[in-house]
N, C-alpha and C positions, 0 to 999 in steps of 0.2 A: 845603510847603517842602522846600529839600532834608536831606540827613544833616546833624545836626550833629552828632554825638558818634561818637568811633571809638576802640578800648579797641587797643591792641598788646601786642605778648608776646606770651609762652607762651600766656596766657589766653586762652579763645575770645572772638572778637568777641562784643562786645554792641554792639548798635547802640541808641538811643534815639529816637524821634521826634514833631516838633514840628509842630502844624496839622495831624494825621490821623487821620481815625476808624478805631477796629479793623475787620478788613475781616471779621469776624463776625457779632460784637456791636451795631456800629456807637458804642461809645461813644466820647468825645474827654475833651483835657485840659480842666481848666477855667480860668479866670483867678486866677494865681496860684499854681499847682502846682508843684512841682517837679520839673523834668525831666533834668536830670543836671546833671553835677559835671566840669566842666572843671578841668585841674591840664597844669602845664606849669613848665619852669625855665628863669628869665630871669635871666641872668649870675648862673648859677651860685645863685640863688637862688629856689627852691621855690615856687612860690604855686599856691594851690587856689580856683575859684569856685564855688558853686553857680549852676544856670543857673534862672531862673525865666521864669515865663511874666504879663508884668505886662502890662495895657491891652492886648495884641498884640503886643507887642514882646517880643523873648526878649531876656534880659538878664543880668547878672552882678556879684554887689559881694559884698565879702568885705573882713571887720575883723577884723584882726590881735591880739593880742595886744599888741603893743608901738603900736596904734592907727593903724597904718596903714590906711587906707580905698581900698580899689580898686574902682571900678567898670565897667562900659562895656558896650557893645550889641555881639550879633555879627550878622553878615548875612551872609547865604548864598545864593550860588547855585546852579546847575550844579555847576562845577569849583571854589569858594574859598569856604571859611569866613573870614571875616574879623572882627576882634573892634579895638576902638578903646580902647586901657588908657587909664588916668586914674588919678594917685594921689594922694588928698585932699593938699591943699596944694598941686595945682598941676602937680606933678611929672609930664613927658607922656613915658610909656614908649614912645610908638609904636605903631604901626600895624601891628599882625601878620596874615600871611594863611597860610594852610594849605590847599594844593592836594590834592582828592582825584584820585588818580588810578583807572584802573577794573582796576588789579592788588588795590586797596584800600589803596594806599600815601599817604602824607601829607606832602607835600612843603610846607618853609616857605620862605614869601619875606617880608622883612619890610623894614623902611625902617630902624631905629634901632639895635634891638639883636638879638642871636642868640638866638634860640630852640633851645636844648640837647637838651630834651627835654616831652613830651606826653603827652594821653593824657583819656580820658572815661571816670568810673568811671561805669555808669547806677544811678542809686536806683532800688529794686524799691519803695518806696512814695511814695506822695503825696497831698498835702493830701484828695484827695475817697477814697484809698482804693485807687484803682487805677492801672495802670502802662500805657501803650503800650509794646513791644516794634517793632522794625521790624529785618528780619533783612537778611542781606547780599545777597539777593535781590531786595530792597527792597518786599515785604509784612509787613503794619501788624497787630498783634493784640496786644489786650492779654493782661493775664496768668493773669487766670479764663478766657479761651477756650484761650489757648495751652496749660492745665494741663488742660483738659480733652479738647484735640487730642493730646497726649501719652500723654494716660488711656486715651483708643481706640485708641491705635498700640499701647498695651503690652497691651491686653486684647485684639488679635489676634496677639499672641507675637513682636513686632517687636522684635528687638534696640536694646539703648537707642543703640548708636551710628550707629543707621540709620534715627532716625525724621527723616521726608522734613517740610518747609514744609508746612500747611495748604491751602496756594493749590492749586486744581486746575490741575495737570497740570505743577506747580513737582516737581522732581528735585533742588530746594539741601536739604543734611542741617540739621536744629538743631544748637545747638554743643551739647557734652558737657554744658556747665556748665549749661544750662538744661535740659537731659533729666534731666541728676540735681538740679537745682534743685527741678523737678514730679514727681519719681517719688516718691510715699512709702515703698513699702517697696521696698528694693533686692532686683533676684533673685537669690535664692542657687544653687552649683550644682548640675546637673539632676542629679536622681533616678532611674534607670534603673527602669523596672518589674519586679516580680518574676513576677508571673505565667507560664505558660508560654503561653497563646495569643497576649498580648502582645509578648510574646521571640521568638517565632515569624514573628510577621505586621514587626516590626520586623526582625529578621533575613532576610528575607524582600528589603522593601524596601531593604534596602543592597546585597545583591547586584544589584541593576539598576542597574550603572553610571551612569543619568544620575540617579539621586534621592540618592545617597552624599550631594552638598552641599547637599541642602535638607530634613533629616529634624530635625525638633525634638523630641528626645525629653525624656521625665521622667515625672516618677509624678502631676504636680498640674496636669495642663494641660488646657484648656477650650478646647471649641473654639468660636470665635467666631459661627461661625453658626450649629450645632445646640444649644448650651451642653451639650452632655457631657462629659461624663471622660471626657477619653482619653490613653494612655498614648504616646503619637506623633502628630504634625502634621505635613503637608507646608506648608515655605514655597515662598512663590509669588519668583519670580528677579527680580530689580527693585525691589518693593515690599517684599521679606518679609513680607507677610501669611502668615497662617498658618491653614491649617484641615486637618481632619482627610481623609482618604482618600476616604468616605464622601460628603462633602460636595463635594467636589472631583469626583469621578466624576459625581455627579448635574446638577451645576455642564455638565462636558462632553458628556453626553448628549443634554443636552438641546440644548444648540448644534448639536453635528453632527445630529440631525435637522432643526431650523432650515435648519442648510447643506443639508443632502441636499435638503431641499424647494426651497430656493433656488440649488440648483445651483451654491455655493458652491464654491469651490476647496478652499480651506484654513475652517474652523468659527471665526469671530470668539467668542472663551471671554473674557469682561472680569474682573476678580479680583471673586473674593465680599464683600471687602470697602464698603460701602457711601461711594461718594464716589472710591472712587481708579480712576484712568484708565490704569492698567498694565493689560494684556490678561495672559493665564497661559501662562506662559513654556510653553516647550518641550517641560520635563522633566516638567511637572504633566500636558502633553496625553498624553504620551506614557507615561503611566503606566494610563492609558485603556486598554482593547481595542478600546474602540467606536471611539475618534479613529483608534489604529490599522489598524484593519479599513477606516475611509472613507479612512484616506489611499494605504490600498492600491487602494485603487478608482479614487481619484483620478490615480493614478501611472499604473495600466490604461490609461485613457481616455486620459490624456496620450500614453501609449505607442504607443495605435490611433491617434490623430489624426496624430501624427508619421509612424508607416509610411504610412498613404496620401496624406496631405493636406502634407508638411512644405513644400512649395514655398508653400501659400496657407495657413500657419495664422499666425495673428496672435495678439495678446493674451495673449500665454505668462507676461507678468511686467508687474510695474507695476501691476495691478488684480487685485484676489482675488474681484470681482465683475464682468467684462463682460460689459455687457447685449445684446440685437441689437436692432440697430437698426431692423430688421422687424417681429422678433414684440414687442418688447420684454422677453424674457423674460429671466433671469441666466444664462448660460451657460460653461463653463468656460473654451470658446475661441471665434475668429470667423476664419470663412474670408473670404481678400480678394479678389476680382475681380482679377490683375493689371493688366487692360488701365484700368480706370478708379477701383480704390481702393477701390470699393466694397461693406460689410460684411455678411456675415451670419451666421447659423447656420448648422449644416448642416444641421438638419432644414429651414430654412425653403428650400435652396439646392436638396434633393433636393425637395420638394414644387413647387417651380418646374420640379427636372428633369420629374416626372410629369405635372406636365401640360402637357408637351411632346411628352411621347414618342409619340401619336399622331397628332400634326402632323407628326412628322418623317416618321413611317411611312407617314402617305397622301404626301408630297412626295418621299418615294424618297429622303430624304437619308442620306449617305453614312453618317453619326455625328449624335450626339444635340447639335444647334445651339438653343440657348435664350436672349433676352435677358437681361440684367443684368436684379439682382432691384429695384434704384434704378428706377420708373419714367422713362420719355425718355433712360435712357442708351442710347446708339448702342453697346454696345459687349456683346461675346456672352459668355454663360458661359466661364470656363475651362474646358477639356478635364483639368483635373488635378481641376477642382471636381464634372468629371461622372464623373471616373474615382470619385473620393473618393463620389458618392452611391450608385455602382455599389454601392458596400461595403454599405450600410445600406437600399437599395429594391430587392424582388426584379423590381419593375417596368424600372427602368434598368437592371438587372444584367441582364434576359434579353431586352431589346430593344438593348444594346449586344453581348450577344454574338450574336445572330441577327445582326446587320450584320457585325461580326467576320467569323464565319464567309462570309458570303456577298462579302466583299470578297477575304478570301483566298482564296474559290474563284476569283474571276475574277483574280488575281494570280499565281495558281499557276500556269495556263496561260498567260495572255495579258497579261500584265504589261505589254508596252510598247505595247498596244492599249489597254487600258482607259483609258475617260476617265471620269470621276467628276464627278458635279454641284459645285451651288455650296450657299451656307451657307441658298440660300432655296430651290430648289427642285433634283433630279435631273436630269439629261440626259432631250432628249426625240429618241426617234426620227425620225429624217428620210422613211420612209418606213411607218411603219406611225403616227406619230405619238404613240404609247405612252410616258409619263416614267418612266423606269426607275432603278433605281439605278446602272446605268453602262452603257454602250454601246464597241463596238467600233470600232475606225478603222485603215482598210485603211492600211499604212505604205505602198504605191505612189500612191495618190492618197486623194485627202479625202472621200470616200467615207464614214457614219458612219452605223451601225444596230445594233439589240439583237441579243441573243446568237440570241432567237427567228426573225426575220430572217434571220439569215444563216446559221442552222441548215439552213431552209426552200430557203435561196437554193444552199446544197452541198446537200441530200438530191437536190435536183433535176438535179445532175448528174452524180452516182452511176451512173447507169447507163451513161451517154457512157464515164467513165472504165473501167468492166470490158468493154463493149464495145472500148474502144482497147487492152486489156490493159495500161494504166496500170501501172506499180509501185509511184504514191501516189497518194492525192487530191489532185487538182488543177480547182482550178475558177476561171472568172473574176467577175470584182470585181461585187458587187450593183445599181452604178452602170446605167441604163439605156445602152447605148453604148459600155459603159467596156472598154478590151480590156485592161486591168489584172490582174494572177492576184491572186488570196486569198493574202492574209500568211500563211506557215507559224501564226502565234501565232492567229488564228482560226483557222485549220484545225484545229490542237490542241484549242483548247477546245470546237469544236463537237463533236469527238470523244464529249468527256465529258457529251453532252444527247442526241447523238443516237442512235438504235440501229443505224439502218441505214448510216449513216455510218460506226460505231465496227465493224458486221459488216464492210462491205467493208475497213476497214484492217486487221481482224485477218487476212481471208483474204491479202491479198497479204502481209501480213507471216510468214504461216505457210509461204506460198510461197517469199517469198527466204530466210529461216530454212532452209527445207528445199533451194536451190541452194546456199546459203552452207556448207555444212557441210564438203562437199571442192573446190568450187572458186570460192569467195568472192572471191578475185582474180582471177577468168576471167572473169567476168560484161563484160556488154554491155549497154547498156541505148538504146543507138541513142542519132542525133545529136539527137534531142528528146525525150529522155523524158517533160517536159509534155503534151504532145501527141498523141503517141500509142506505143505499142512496138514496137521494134524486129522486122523482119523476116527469119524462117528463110531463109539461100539458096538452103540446098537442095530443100523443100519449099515455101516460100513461105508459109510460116502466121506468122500473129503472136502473139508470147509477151513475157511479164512481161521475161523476159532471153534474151540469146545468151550462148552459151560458147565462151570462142576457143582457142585450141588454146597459146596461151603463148609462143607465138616467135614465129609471123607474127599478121597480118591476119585469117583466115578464121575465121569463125565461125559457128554452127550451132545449132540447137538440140537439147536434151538428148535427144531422141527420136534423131534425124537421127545425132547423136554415138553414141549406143547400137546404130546399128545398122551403120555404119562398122565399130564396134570390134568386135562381130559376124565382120566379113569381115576381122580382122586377125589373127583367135585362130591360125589355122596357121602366119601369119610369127611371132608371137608365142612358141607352140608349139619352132618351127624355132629359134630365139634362147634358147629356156628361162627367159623374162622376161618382163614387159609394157615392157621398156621399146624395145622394139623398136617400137612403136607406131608411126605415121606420119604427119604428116597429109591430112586428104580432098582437101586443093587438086589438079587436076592440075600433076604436075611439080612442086610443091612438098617441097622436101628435108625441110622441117623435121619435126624429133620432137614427138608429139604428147605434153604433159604427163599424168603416174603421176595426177594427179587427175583429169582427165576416163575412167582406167582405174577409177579407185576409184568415183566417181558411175554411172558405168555400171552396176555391181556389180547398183545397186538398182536399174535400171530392164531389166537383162537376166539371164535363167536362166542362158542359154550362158557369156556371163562371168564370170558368179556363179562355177561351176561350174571355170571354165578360172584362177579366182582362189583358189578351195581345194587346187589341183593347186601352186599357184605358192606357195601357204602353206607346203603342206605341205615343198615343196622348200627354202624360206627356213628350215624351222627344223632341217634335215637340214645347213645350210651355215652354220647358228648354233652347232653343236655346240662347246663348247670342248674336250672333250677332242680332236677330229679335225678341226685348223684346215685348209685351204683348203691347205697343201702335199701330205693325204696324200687327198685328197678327189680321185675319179675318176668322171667322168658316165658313167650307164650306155649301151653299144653301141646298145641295142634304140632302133629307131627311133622317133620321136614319146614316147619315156618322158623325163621327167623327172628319174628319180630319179640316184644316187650311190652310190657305193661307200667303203670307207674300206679306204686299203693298211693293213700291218703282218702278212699273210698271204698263202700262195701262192693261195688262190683269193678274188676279190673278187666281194658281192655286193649288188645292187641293193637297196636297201631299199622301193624301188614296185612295183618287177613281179619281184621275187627272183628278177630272171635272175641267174646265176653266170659267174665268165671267171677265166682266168689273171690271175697278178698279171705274167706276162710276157709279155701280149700288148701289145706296144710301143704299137697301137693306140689302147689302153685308158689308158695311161699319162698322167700330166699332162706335160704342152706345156713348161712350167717346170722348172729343174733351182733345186731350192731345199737346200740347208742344215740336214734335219729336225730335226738334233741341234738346232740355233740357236734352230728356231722353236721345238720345245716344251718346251727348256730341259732342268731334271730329270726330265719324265717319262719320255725316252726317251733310251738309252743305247745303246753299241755292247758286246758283251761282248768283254774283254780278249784273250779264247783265240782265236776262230775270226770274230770281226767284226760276226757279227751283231747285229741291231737289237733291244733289248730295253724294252718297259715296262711299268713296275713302277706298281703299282694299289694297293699295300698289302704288310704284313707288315713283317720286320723288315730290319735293314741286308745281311741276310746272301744273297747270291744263288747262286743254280745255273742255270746255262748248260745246255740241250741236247746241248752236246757236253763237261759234265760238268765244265768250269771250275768254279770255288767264288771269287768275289771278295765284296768288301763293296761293296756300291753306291755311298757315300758317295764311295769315295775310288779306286774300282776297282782296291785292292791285292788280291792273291792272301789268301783266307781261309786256308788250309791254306800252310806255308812245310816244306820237307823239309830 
C-alpha cells in the first residue's frame, strides 16, 4: 500500500507503513496493531485517531470524552489519502482527501468542510511488539533492524547526522530523530591524543591538503576493521566510513595490483566497509604512494599514446576498462582503423604490422600496407597506426626506415621521375622485367625502366660522349628506336650509382670549372652542344668549349687564343698595357677582352712573364702618394717603367735609367693643377715659388732659399 502517515514541522519525518514486510528482517504487521495516530483540525476543532490494522482494512475510531464516537476507513493510493468521517449519531463530516505530492507536501481537497490543519504522529510500539519504519525514500524496516543499521554506522565513526538508508546503494540520510532515537550513548567531544607518535603522524596528515576534511581524530576510536586503538581515522568522502591509515593503505594496494594486472586505468578501491557501495573517494587514494606511483604511470602511457597515436586513439573516457576486441585483453586504450571504425590494441595492431613486413619487402612496396585487423574488411591499416607501431616494434621501426631512406634517395635526384607502385605490389620493369620499388620515366616519352637499366643504358654511351667532347652527359632514351634524350633527373641520379658515369661528369666539370674562372662568359659551346662540340677555326680540333674574343663573332680555342697572344706581347709592349690586344679575325678592328689576357697567363710562359712586367707597372701607377699628374714614362725604349717629378733629375724605377726633369720629352702630355690634385701634401713656398711636400714634422717650414713660413696657413714665421 501506499504512504499513509506524514509527520510536518520542525520535526523530521516519520513516515509509518501499512502492508509491508521489513526489507531486513522480513517481519510485517499483524491484525490488529497499531500503526499510527492520525490527528488533524476540522473547523477549528482538534481531533485525534488511532489508525489500526482490523480484518485488512486500515481504519480509525476515536471516543471522546464528552462521548463522541468517530470512526471511518482510509484508502489510498498513489497520489490521495482519503479517509470517510462519520460521527456516532449520524453526523457526516465528509469526505476528506490529502494529496501527496513528490516535494513531500500534502495538499487537501475535501467536499464539506476545511481542513485547517494535520499531521501523523507514528507510535514506536505495537500490539506484537514491533514497529515498521518506512523512510522518505520509501524503504521498509522495522525498528530492531533499523537500531541495529544505526549501531554499524556509528561503530565505523559515522557522524550521527550522516547515517545513510539501509537499502544498497540508497544516498537518503535517516532523520536526526531516529539516529538519536537508536544511538544509546551519545558521542561526547573528541579527545585529542597525547602521545607524541600520535601527534606526529596526525599532524603529519593535516598538512596534506586533501585529508584536512576527512581526519577523525580522538583518544577512544576503533577502527572498524582491524578493531584497534587508534588515535586518528580517515573518513571515506560520501559514506564517512571511517578506518584507520593502515587499513586504508592495504585496502589500496591491493586494488592497484589488481589494476596493474588488468591493465586498469584508474584501481576500482570499494570502501572497507561491509555492504556499502561507495568506492574511496579521492583523498583516501591519494594518501597511497602506491595509487600514486600507478597513477603516474598511468598519465606516462596516456601521454605516449597521445604523442604518436592522437589522430587514432579512442577510448580515453567513459570506460576505466576497455577491452580489445582482438585479443580480448583490458587495455588502457584502443587504436581506431579510420577508414572502417575498426578496434584494437596496439600490441595486437603492431603484431599485424609484423607479420607483414616481409610481404611488403618481397613485393618492393613502397611503405608498410597491411589489412584491417576485422577479418574481410577491405580497408588497410592506417599509416598513423603503422607510424604509432614504428614506436613500439624494432621490426616495423627498421623496415620503415630502410623504405624511408631508399625513397628519399630516389626523390632527392629524380623526384619528378619516380613512379612508385601500388598498395599490392611495386612497379615492374619494362625491359628487364624486375618489380622494384620504383622506376624511372623518361619525361619526353613513356618510356619506363629501373634505375639499374638505365644506369647500363648511359654507361654505354660514355664513351660516344668524350669522344664528341660533349660538355655533359647526354644520351638517348632506353626506348628501342626512340630518338628521345635522357631526362636531366635520370641523368642526375644515375650519376649517383654509377662510377664511370659520375668519372666522366667530374672530368668535364673540372674542365669547364677550370675555363670558367676568367672567362666564364666567353665560352662557346657550338650550335649543338647535345651532339657534339664545338669546332676550333683555327686549328680545327674539337674542344669541350670555344672562347670568343667579346665583341665579335670569332672564336678559338684556348690553345689557338694563347698563341695569338703570344704574337701581340710587342704591340702590347709598344701600348705599356694588355689592353691593346686585338683580335685574330682578319681586318677585324675589334679589341680582344683583358680576360682571354688573364687565361692565357696559364696556358703561356711568355705571357706569364710579359703580365709580371705589366704588374709590376700597375702598382708603380697605384702609388697614392705620386698620382698620375706627377708620373713620367721612362725614355728607354720597350721599358715599362716610370718616373715620379718633384726633382731636377727623374728616375726610372725598372731599368733606373735617369733624365732631366726638363727634358720636355720626358714631361707629361697633360698640364694638370698639382697643387689641386694633391691637396695639402704639396705646397708652393711663399718666397721664391717653388714646389714643396711636406712628409712630416711640425707646422713650422724652411724653404731652400731660406723663407721660414708655417705650412698651415703659409704666413711668414719670423715677422721684423
Amino acid at each position: 500500500r501506499s504512504v499513509i502517515s506524514y509527520k510536518t514541522g520542525s520535526v523530521s519525518h516519520h513516515l509509518a507503513s501499512y502492508g509491508m514486510n521489513c526489507a531486513l528482517c522480513g517481519c510485517s504487521c499483524q491484525d490488529g496493531d497499531i500503526v499510527g495516530r492520525w490527528s488533524f483540525n476540522l473547523d477549528n476543532k482538534f481531533y485525534s485517531y488511532t489508525i489500526t490494522d482490523t480484518g485488512g482494512r486500515v481504519g480509525f475510531r476515536q471516543v471522546f470524552d464528552n462521548g463522541v464516537d468517530i470512526s471511518g476507513e482510509l484508502h489510498s493510493s498513489d497520489e490521495w489519502l482519503q479517509a470517510q468521517l462519520t460521527e456516532k449519531g449520524g453526523d457526516d463530516h465528509g469526505n476528506i482527501r490529502l494529496r501527496v505530492c513528490e516535494s513531500g507536501r500534502l495538499l487537501s481537497n475535501h467536499k464539506a468542510k476545511d481542513v485547517t490543519s494535520w499531521g501523523l504522529d507514528v507510535v514506536a510500539t505495537k500490539a506484537s511488539g514491533n514497529s515498521d519504519f518506512r523512510l522518505t525514500c520509501g524503504h521498509v524496516a522495522c525498528d530492531a533492524c533499523l537500531q541495529e543499521h544505526i549501531a554499524n554506522q556509528r561503530l565505523w565513526s559515522v557522524p550521527q547526522s550522516h547515517v545513510r538508508c539501509f537499502h544498497e546503494g540508497c544516498s537518503c540520510l535517516l532523520p536526526a530523530s531516529l539516529t538519536e532515537r537508536f544511538v544509546i550513548e551519545a558521542a561526547g567531544p573528541a579527545e585529542a591524543p597525547r602521545d607524541l607518535a600520535s601527534q606526529l603522524k596526525i599532524e603529519a596528515l593535516k598538512r596534506s591538503r586533501t585529508l584536512v576534511d576527512a581526519l577523525v581524530i580522538g583518544s577512544k576510536l576503533v577502527c572498524a576493521a582491524c578493531q584497534r586503538h587508534e588515535s586518528m581515522l580517515v573518513a571515506n568522502e560520501g559514506c564517512h566510513h571511517a578506518a584507520c591509515q593502515e587499513c586504508w593503505t592495504d585496502l589500496v594496494e591491493s586494488a592497484v595490483d589488481a589494476a596493474r594486472a588488468r591493465r586498469r586505468r584508474l584501481p576500482r578501491v570499494q570502501c572497507l566497509a561491509p555492504g556499502c557501495t561507495h568506492r574511496a573517494s579521492a583523498r583516501v587514494l591519494n594518501m597511497v604512494a602506491a595509487y600514486r606511483c600507478y597513477s603516474s604511470e598511468v598519465d606516462a602511457e596516456v601521454r605516449r599514446l597521445r604523442l604518436s597515436a592522437s589522430s587514432v586513439l579512442v577510448c580515453e573516457d567513459g570506460s576505466d576498462e576497455p577491452e580489445c576486441p582482438a585479443c580480448h585483453d583490458p587495455v588502457l586504450a584502443l587504436l581506431e582503423n579510420p577508414g572502417c571504425c575498426h578496434r584494437a590494441c596496439e600490441r595486437c595492431w603492431m603484431r599485424l604490422g609484423e607479420r607483414h613486413v616481409q610481404r611488403c619487402r618481397d613485393r618492393c612496396l613502397p611503405q608498410l600496407y597491411a589489412p584491417c585487423i576485422r577479418g574481410g574488411c577491405a580497408q588497410m591499416m592506417s599509416q598513423d597506426i603503422v607510424r604509432h607501431s614504428a614506436t613500439l616494434s624494432a621490426r616495423v621501426r627498421q623496415f620503415s626506415a630502410d623504405l624511408s631512406a631508399e625513397v628519399a634517395r630516389f626523390t632527392s635526384t629524380a623526384c619528378e621521375s619516380v613512379v612508385l607502385g601500388s598498395t599490392d605490389s611495386g612497379p615492374t620493369c619494362t625491359f628487364c622485367g624486375k618489380t622494384c620499388l620504383a622506376v624511372l620515366a623518361n619525361g619526353a616519352c613513356p618510356h619506363v625502366a629501373c634505375e639499374a637499366c638505365w644506369a647500363r643504358c648511359v654507361e654505354a654511351q660514355v664513351p660516344r660522349c668524350r669522344e664528341r667532347r660533349l660538355a655533359d652527359v647526354h644520351g638517348q632514351c632506353i626506348g628501342q628506336d626512340c630518338s628521345m634524350a635522357i631526362s636531366s633527373n635520370i641523368l642526375k641520379h644515375v650519376c649517383t650509382i654509377s662510377t664511370s658515369v659520375k668519372s666522366f661528369k667530374d672530368e668535364i666539370g673540372q674542365e669547364l670549372q677550370r675555363l670558367c674562372v676568367f672567362c666564364g662568359d666567353l665560352l662557346d659551346f657550338g650550335p649543338t652542344p647535345s651532339e657534339v662540340g664545338p669546332e676550333c677555326g683555327v686549328c680545327r680540333e674539337r674542344c669541350v668549349a670555344l672562347m670568343t674574343s667579346g665583341g665579335c663573332e670569332h672564336a678559338a680555342c684556348e690553345d689557338c687564343w694563347a698563341s695569338w697572344i703570344e704574337a701581340q706581347i710587342p704591340r702590347c709592349r709598344a701600348h705599356k698595357a694588355p689592353t691593346a690586344l686585338r683580335c685574330f679575325g682578319p681586318g677585324c678592328p675589334t679589341t680582344a677582352s683583358t680576360q682571354l689576357w688573364q687565361h692565357a697567363c696559364g696556358r703561356s710562359g711568355r705571357v706569364q712573364a710579359m703580365e709580371a712586367e705589366f704588374a709590376y707597372r700597375r702598382r708603380l701607377q697605384d702609388n697614392a702618394l705620386f698620382p698620375a699628374a706627377v708620373q713620367v714614362d721612362c725614355p728607354v725604349p720597350g721599358c715599362l717603367g716610370l718616373g715620379y717629378r718633384g726633382y731636377d733629375t727623374l728616375m726610372c724605377f725598372v731599368c733606373e735609367h735617369t733624365w732631366s726633369a726638363d727634358d720636355t720629352d720626358a714631361l707629361p702630355v697633360v698640364d694638370v693643377d698639382i697643387e689641386r690634385e694633391l691637396g695639402d701634401t704639396i705646397k708652393k713656398c711663399p718666397g721664391c715659388g717653388e714646389f714643396i711636400m711636406k712628409n712630416g714634422g711640425c707646422d713650422h717650414m724652411t724653404c731652400r732659399c731660406l723663407h721660414e713660413f708655417f705650412w698651415s696657413t703659409l704666413l711668414p714665421y719670423r715677422t721684423r
